[in-house]
C-alpha positions as CSV (number, residue, x, y, z in Angstrom):
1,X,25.1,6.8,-21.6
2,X,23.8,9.9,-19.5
3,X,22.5,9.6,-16.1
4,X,19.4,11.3,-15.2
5,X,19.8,11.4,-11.1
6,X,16.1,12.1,-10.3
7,X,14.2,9.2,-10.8
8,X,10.6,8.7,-11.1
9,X,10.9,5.3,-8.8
10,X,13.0,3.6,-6.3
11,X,13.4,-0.2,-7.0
12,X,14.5,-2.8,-4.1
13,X,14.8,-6.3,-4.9
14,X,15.9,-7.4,-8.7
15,X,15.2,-11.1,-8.1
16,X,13.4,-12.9,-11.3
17,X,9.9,-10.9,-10.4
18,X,12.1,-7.6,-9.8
19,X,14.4,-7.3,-12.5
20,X,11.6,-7.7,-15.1
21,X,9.2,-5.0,-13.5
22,X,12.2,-2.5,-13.5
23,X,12.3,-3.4,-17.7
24,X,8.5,-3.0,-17.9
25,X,8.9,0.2,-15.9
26,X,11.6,1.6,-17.8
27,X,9.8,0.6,-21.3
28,X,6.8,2.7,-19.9
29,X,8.7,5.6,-19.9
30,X,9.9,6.0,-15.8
31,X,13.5,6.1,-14.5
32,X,14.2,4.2,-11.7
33,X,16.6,3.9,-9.2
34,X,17.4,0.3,-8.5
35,X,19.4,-1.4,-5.5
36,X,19.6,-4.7,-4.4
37,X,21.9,-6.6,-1.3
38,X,23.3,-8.6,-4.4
39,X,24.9,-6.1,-6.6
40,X,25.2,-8.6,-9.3
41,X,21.7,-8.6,-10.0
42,X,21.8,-4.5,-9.9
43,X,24.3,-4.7,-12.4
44,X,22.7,-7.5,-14.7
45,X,19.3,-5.4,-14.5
46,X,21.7,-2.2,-15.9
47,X,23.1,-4.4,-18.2
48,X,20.0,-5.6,-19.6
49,X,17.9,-2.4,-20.3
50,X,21.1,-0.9,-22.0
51,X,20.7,-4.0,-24.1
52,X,17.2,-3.7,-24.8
53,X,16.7,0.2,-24.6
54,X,19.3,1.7,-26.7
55,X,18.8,5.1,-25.6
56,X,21.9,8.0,-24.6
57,X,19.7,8.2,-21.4
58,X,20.3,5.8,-19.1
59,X,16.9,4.0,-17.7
60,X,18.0,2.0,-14.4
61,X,20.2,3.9,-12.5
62,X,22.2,1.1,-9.6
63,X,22.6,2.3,-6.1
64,X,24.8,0.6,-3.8
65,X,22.9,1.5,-0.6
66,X,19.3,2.6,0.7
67,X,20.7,6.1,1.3
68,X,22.0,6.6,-2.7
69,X,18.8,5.2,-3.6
70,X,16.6,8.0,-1.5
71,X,19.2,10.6,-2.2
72,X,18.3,10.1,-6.6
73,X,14.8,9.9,-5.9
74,X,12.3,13.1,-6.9
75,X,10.3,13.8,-3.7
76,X,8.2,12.5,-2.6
77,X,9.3,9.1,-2.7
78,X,7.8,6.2,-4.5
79,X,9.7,2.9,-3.6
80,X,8.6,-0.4,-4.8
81,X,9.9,-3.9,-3.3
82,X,10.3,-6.9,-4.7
83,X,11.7,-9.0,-1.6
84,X,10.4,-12.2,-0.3
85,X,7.5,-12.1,1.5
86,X,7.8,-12.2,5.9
87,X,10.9,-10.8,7.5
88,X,13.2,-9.7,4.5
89,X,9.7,-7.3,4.1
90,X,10.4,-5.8,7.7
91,X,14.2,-5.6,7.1
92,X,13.9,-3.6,3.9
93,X,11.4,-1.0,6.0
94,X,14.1,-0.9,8.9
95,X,16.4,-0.4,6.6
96,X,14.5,2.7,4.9
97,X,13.7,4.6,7.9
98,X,17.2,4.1,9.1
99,X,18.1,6.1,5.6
100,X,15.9,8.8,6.1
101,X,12.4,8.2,4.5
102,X,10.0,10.3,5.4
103,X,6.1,10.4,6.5
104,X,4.8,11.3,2.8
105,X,6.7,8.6,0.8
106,X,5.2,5.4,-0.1
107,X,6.8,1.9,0.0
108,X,5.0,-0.2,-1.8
109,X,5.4,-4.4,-1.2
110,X,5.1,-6.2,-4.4
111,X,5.8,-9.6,-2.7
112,X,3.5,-12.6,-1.7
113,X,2.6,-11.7,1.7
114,X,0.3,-13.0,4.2
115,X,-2.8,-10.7,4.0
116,X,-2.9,-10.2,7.9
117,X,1.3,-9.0,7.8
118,X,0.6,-6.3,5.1
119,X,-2.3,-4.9,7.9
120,X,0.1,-4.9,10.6
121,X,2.6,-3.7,8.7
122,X,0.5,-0.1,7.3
123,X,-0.3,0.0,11.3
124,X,3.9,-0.2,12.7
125,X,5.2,2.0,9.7
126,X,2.1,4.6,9.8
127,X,4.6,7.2,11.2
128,X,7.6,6.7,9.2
129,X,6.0,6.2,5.9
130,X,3.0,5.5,4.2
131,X,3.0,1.6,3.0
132,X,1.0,0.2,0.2
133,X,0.5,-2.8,-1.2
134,X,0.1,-4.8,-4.9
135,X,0.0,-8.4,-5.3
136,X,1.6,-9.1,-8.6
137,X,0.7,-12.3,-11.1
138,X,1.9,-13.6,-13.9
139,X,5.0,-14.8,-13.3
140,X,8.4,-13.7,-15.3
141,X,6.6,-12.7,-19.1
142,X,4.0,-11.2,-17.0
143,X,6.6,-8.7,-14.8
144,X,7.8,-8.2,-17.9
145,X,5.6,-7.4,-20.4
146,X,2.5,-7.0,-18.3
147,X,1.0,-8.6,-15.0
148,X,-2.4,-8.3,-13.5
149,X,-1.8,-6.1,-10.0
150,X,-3.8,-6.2,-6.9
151,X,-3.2,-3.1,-5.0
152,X,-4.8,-2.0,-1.9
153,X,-4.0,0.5,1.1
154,X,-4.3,4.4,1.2
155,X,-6.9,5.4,-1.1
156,X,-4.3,9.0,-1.6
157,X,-1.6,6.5,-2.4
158,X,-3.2,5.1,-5.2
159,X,-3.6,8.3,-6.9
160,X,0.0,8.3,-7.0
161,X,0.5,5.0,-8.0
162,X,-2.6,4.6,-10.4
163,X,-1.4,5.5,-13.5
164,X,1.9,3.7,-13.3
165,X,0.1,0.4,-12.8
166,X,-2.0,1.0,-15.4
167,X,0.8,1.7,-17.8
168,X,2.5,-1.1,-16.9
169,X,-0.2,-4.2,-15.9
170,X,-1.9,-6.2,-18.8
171,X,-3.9,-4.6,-21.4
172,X,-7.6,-6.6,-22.6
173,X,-9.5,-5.5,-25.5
174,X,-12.6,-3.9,-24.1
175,X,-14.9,-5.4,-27.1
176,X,-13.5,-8.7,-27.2
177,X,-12.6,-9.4,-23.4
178,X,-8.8,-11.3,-24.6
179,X,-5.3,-10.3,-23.9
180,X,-3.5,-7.3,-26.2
181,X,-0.7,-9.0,-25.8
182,X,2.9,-7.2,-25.7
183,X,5.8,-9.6,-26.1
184,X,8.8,-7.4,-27.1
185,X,11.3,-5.0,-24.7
186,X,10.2,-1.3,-26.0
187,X,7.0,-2.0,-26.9
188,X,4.0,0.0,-25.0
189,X,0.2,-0.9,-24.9
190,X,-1.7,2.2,-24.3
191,X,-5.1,1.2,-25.7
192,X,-7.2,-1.4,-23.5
193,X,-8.7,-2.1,-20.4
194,X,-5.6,-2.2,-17.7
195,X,-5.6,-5.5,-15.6
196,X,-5.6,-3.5,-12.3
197,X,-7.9,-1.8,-10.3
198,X,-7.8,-0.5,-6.6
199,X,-9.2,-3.7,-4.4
200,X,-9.5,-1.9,-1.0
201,X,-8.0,-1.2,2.0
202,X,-4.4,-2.4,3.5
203,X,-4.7,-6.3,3.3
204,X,-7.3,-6.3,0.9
205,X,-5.3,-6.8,-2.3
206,X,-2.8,-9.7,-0.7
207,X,-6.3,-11.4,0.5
208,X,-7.5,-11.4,-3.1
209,X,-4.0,-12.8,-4.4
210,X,-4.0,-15.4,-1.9
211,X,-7.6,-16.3,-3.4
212,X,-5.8,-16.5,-6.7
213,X,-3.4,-18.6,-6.2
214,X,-6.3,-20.8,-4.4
215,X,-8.0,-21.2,-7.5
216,X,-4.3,-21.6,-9.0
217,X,-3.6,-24.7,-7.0
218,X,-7.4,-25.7,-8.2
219,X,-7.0,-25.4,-12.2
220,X,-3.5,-26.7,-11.9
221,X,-4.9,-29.9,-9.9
222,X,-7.8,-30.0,-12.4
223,X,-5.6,-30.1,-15.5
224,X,-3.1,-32.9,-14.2
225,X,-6.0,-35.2,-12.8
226,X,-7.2,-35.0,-16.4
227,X,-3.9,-35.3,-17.7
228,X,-3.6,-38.8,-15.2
229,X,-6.6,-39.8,-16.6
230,X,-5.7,-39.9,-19.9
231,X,-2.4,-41.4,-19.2
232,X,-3.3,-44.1,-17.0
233,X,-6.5,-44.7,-17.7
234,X,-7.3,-44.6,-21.9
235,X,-3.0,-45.4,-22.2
236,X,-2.4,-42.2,-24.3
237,X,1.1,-41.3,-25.1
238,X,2.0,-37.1,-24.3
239,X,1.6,-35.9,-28.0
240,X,-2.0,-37.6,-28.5
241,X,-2.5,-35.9,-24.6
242,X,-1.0,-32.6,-25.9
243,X,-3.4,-33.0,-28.7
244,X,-6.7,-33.3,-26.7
245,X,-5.5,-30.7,-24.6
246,X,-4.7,-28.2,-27.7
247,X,-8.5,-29.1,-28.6
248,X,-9.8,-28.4,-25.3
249,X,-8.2,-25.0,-25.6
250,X,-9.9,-23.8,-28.3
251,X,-13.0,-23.8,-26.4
252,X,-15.0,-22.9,-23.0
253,X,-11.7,-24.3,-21.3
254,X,-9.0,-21.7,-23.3
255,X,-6.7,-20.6,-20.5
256,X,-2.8,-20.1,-19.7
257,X,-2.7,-23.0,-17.8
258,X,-4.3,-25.5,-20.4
259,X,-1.7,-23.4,-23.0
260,X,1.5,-24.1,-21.1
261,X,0.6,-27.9,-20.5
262,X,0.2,-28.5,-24.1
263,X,3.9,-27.1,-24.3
264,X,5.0,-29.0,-21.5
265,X,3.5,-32.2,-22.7
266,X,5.3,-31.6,-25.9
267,X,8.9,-31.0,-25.0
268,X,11.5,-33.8,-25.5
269,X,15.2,-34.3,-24.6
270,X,17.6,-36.5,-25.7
271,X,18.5,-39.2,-23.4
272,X,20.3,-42.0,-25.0
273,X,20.2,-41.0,-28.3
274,X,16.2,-41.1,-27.7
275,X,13.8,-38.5,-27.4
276,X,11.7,-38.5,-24.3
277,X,8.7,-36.1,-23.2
278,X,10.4,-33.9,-20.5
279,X,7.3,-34.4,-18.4
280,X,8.1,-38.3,-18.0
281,X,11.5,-37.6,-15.9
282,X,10.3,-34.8,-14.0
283,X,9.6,-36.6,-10.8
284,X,6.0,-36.5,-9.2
285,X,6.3,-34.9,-6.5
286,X,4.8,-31.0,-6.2
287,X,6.2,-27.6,-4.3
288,X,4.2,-25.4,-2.9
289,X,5.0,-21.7,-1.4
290,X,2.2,-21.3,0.8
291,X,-0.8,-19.2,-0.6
292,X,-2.6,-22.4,-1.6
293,X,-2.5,-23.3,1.8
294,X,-3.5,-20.0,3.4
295,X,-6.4,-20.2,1.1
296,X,-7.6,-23.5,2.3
297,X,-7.1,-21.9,6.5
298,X,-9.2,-19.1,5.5
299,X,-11.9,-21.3,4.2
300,X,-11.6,-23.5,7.1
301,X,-11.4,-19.8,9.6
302,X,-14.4,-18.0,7.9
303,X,-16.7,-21.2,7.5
304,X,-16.7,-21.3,3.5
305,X,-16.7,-24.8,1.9
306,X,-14.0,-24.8,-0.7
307,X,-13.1,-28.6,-0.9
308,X,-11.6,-28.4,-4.8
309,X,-9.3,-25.8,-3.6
310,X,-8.2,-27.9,-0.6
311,X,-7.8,-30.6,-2.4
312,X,-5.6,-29.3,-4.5
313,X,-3.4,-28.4,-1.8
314,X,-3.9,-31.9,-0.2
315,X,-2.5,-33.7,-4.1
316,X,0.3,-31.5,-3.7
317,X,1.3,-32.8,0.2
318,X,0.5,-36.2,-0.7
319,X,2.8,-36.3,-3.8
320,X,5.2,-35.6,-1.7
321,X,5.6,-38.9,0.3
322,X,6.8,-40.7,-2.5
323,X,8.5,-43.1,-0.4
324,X,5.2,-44.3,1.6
325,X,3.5,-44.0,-1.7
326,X,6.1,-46.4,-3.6
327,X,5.6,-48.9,-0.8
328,X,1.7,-48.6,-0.4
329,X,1.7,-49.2,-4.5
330,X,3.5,-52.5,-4.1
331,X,0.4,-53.5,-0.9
332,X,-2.7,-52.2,-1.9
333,X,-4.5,-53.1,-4.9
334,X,-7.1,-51.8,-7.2
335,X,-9.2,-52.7,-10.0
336,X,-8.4,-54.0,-13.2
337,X,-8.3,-51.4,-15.9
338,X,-10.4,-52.1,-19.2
339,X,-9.3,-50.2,-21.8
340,X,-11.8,-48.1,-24.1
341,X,-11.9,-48.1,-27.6
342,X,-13.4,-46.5,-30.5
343,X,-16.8,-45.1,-30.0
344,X,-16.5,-45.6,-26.4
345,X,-12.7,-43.9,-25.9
346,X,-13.9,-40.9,-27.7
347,X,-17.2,-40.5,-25.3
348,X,-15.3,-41.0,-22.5
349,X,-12.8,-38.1,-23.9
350,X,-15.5,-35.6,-24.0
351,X,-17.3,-36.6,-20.6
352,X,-14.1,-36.0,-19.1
353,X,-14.0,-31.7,-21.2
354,X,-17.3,-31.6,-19.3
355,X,-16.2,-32.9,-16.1
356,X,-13.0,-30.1,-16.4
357,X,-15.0,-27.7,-17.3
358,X,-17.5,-28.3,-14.9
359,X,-15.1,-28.5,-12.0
360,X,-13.4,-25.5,-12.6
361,X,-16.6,-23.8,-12.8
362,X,-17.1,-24.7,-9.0
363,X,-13.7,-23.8,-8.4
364,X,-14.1,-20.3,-9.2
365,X,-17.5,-20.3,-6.9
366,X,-15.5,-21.2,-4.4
367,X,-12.9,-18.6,-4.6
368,X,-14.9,-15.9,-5.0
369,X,-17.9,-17.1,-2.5
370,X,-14.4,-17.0,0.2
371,X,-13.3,-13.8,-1.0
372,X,-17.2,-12.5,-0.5
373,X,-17.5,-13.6,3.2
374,X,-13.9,-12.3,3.9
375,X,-15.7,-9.1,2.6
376,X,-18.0,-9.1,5.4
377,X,-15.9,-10.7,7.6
378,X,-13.3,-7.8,8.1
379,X,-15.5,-4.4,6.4
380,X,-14.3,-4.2,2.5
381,X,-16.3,-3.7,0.0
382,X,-15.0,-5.6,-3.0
383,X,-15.8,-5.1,-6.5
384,X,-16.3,-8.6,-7.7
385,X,-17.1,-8.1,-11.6
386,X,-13.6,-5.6,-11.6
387,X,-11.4,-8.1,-9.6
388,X,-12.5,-10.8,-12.7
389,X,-11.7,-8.2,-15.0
390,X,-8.4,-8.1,-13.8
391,X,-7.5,-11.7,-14.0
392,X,-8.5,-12.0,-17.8
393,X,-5.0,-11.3,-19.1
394,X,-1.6,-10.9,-17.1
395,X,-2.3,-13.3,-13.9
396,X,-1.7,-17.1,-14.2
397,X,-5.5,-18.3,-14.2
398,X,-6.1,-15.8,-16.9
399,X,-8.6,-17.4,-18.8
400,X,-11.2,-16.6,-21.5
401,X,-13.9,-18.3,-18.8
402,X,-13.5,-15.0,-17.0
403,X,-15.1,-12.7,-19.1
404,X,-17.9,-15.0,-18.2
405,X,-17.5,-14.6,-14.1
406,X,-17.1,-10.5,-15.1
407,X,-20.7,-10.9,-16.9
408,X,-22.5,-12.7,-13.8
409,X,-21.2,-9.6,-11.6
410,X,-22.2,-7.1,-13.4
411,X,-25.8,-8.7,-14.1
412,X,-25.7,-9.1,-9.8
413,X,-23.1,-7.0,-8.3
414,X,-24.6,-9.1,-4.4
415,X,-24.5,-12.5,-6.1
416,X,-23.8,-14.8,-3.6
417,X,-22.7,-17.5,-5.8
418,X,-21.7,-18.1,-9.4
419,X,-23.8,-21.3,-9.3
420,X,-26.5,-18.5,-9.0
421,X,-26.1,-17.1,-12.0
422,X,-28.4,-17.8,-14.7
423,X,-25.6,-18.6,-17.1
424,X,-23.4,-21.2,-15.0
425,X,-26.4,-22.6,-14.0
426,X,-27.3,-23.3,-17.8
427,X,-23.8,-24.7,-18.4
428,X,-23.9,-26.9,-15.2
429,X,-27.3,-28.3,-16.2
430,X,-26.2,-28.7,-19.7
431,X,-23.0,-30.8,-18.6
432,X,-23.6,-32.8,-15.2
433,X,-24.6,-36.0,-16.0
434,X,-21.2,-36.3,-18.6
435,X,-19.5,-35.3,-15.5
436,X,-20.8,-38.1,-13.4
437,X,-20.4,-40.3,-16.2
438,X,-16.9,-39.6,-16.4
439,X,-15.9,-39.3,-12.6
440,X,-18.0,-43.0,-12.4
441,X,-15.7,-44.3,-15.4
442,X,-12.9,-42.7,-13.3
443,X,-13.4,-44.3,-10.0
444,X,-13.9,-47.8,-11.6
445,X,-10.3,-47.3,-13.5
446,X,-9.1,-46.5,-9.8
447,X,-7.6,-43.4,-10.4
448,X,-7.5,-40.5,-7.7
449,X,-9.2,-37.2,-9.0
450,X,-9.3,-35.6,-5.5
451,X,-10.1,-32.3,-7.3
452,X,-12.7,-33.1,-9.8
453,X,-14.5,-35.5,-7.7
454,X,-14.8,-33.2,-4.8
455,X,-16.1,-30.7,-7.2
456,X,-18.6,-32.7,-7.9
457,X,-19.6,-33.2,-4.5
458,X,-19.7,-29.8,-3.9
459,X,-22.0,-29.3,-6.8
460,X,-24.8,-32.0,-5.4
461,X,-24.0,-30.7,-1.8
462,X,-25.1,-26.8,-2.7
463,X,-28.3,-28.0,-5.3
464,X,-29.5,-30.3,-2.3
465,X,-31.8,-28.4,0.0
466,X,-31.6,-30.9,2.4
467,X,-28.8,-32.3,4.1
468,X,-27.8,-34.8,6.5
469,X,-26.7,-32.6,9.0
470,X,-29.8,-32.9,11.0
471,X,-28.3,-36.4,11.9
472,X,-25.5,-34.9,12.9
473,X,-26.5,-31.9,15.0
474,X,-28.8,-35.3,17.0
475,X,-25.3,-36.8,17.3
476,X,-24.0,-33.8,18.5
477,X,-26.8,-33.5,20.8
478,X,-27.1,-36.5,22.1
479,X,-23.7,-36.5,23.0
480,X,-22.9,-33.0,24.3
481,X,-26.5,-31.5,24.4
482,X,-25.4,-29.0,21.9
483,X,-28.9,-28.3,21.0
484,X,-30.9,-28.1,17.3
485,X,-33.1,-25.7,15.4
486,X,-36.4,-27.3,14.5
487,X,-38.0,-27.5,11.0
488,X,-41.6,-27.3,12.3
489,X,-40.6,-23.8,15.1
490,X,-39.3,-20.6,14.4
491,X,-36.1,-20.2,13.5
492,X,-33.1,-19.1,16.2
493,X,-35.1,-21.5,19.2
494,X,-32.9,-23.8,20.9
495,X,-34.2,-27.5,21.8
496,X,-32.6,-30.1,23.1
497,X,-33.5,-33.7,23.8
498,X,-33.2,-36.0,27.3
499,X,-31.9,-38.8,25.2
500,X,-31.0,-41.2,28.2
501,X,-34.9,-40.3,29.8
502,X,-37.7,-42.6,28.9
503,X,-39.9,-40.4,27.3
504,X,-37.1,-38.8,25.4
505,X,-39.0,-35.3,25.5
506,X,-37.8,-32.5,22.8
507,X,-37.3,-29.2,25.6
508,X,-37.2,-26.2,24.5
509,X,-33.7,-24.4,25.7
């Protein structure tokens, strides 16, 4: 095969995520340069587009240093990493201006990192290049055939990098709002809405990842609570799980992740001659990377009440002391479980749809309630209805339920909250009291559902105009004269009551 030793794009990084977005690249009709500290992988990435392309023309040309890689680039440079997210980010840059970038070419990080990095990052490496950013999702089919991208940074750069990521992201049908989908090495989707769409400036389009994978952690938690229920509580074997779940899909709740846990609820090995759903030996206890987490911080730093999403990251911390959970199992008890039958089982079954659905719906309020105050928070202006648009196909919470969040924004582009909207507002109404029905069954089976309970709470807490907290800011007062608003006085005025006096006198402050 010929060489062609000006490439459209420099590649760094041919990990899992890297390797398939050079394919996806190449399939799109771009050269690339690839390089990689393992040269293995460079030569397994070469390996596999001569496989898949069959062309005279070589696709992927390897490099064996930063230096080759500039030095078979077109100028100005477009370089896209794939690196883990923190140091090995900083490295690669060192690295680069040690080689000889310059000023006008744009390093792009593909990578998961923290929001506030990527803005000191464009800040330290203003003078030596320009540095872009585009949070990637969908995990290895996605990088290959088509991921929803998040990008953000210099507004010029992205009319460089615009029509790449549209060639290359996830394609929806513009009528229909579902996936076009592209499953085989060659093949190009041209038609379309593309799953991207410039989010903002530097940071912006890591902050709206991180929010994804928030609502991520939410859905997953969501699913397997349901999936626990159904176990534990009704005694269901996988395939009649698998089965409810393959129902549930072909409804409000048709996502990716309710798609892959059908399959994983499905597949069997052979273990003694006897075959055994792989979910029953996989061991209960849950890895996280860190964006879940972040998530939950920045609701906790901007003020913004997401408790499914934290609880989602709180199931995953507490599966992991299995050992303290193994020895509170054999102390503590809980109640006896009844089980349902007929009529009964069956009701219960689609309380519990309604509770899912219900839950996830508050979910995605949360997520994108967090996302708006980080838009006033820090100056962005973020296009809500186009940000759902581009987690419809690609991403891992791509969902037919988005089309749905894309509608509410573009009927209220200042919505403040999807429980706002006249349509989730409907649905909500139309399915509470099966939701309370089933988290009551639930709590009487003993069975923790952190994340579809809390949703729940969260649901009465924002439809109840009046809270307890006016106990809590006389607590607060009484015990550190922090002051209150009153009901009956304009708002903004301070008061504050001599508690330990006899008269106990309200002062204004």
């Amino acid at each position: 095969m010929t060489q062609n030793t000006q490439c459209d794009i420099g590649f760094i990084g041919l990990g899992v995520m890297g390797k398939n977005l050079v394919l996806n690249l190449a399939d799109n009709g771009y050269s690339i340069a690839a390089f990689d500290l393992d040269n293995e992988k460079v030569n397994a990435a070469i390996e596999q587009d001569k496989l898949e392309s069959q062309q005279d023309t070589a696709r992927v040309i390897g490099c064996s240093s930063y230096t080759e890689l500039l030095s078979k680039l077109k100028a100005p440079h477009l370089i896209v990493l794939s690196v883990p997210a923190g140091a090995p980010v900083d490295q690669v840059c060192e690295s680069l201006i040690g080689a000889g970038v310059q000023p006008d070419d744009i390093v792009i990080d593909t990578g998961n990192s923290l929001w506030v990095d990527t803005v000191a990052r464009e800040e330290k490496y203003k003078n030596n290049f320009i540095l872009f950013s585009s949070a990637v999702s969908g995990g290895e089919v996605g990088a290959r055939f088509g991921p929803a991208l998040m990008p953000s940074g210099s507004a010029y750069a992205w009319t460089r990098i615009k029509p790449i990521w549209e060639a290359i992201s996830a394609k929806v049908d513009a009528t229909t709002g579902k996936p076009i989908e592209r499953t085989q090495p060659g093949e190009v989707v041209n038609e379309g809405e593309p799953c991207t769409a410039y989010i903002g400036p530097a940071g912006a389009g890591h902050y709206v990842k991180m929010v994804h994978n928030g609502i991520e952690y939410a859905d997953m938690q969501i699913i397997c609570e349901a999936y626990q229920v159904l176990r534990d509580g009704l005694m269901l074997s996988t395939d009649e799980i698998a089965d409810i779940f393959e129902q549930w899909n072909n409804g409000p709740l048709d996502s990716y992740l309710m798609e892959i846990s059908v399959d994983v609820l499905r597949h069997k090995i052979d273990i003694d001659g006897k075959q055994v759903p792989v979910v029953d030996v996989i061991l209960d206890k849950a890895g996280q990377k860190g964006t879940g987490l972040w998530t939950a911080m920045s609701t906790l730093e901007l003020g913004t009440p997401a408790p499914t999403i934290a609880q989602a990251v709180y199931a995953r911390s507490i599966s992991s002391m299995k050992d303290i959970r193994v020895k509170a199992a054999n102390l503590l008890t809980g109640p006896q479980v009844v089980a349902l039958t007929g009529d009964e089982k069956q009701e219960f079954i689609n309380n519990l749809h309604d509770a899912v659905y219900c839950s996830k719906i508050c979910a995605y309020a949360q997520g994108f309630q967090l996302m708006k105050q980080a838009e006033n928070e820090h100056g962005w202006t973020l296009d809500f209805s186009s940000i759902a648009k581009i987690w419809r196909a690609g991403c891992i919470i791509r969902a037919v339920f988005l089309q749905s969040i894309t509608d509410a924004f573009e009927r209220d582009q200042e919505l403040e909250n999807l429980l706002l909207d006249p349509y989730f507002v409907e649905q909500l109404n139309k399915h509470q009291l099966n939701w309370r029905k089933a988290i009551a069954t639930i709590s009487l089976m003993g069975i923790p559902t952190g994340a579809l309970s809390s949703s729940l709470s969260y649901f009465d807490s924002m439809r109840c105009n009046v809270l307890p907290a006016n106990l809590l800011q006389g607590q607060r007062d009484y015990f550190g004269a922090h002051t209150f608003e009153r009901t009956d006085k304009a708002s903004g005025k301070k008061y504050h009551v001599e508690w330990a006096s006899a008269d106990k006198a309200i002062k204004l402050v």
